[in-house]
Residue, then its C-alpha position, 0 to 999 in steps of 0.5 A: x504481478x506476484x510482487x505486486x500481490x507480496x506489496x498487497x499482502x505485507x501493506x495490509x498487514x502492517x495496517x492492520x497491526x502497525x504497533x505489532x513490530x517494526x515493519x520496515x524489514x517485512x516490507x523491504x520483502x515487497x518494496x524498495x526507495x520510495x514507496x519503501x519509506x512512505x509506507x513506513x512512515x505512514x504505519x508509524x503515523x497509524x501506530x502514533x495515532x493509534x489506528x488501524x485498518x480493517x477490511x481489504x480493498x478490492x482491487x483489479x490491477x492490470x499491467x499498462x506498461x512494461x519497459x525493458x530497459x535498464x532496469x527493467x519496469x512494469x506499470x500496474x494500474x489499479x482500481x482500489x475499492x475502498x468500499x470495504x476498508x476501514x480505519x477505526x481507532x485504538x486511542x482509549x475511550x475511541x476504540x472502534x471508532x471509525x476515523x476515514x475521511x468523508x471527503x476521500x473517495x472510496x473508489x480511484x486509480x492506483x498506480x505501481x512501478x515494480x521494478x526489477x533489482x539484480x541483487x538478489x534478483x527480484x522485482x520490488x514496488x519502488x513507486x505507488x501514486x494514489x490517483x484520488x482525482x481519477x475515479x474508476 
């Protein structure tokens, strides 16, 4: 769960300010291949818009599933309240400016597979599915 947590904090701060720096080693900390890579491209997508978040989601992660095979893997399923987070725009004449999509909804199923990865030791989220589909 503490990897997890690291996934939340570093991602949100990314969103926050994607244009700050290159985010790919801050988020290596917390993520590997995939959900790596779909994460920095999409805060090069907010960078290139130019967007960013603010707020938090609320969130309530639960562990459904745990496998200790090679490698060993937790299943977080999550319920992301998005209630409270927002993307605004940074484009010049827009700042501010609220860009979320109506017809996404606020509240769904968030699922994680962290895994964990033998050099160095550490659990890391390889894989993230929005569920926008399932509401909770």
């Amino acid at each position: 769960m503490a990897a997890y947590e690291l996934y939340w904090q570093i991602s949100e701060q990314a969103g926050r300010a994607p244009r700050e720096k290159d985010w790919r080693s801050e988020l290596a900390k917390a993520m590997a291949d995939p959900a790596l890579t779909d994460y920095v491209n999409e805060v090069a997508n907010l960078a290139s818009v130019p967007a960013h978040t603010v707020g938090r989601y609320g969130r309530s992660p639960k562990t459904t599933s745990v496998s200790l095979g090679r490698p060993p893997r937790v299943v977080i399923t999550d319920c992301l309240d998005a209630t409270d987070e927002h993307l605004v725009s940074d484009k010049a004449g827009e700042t501010g400016r609220n860009l979320d999509n109506p017809d996404q909804p606020r509240r769904y199923e968030f699922e994680a597979q962290v895994v964990r990865y033998p050099d160095p030791d550490r659990w890391l989220v390889q894989q993230v599915q929005p569920r926008l589909e399932k509401p909770c």
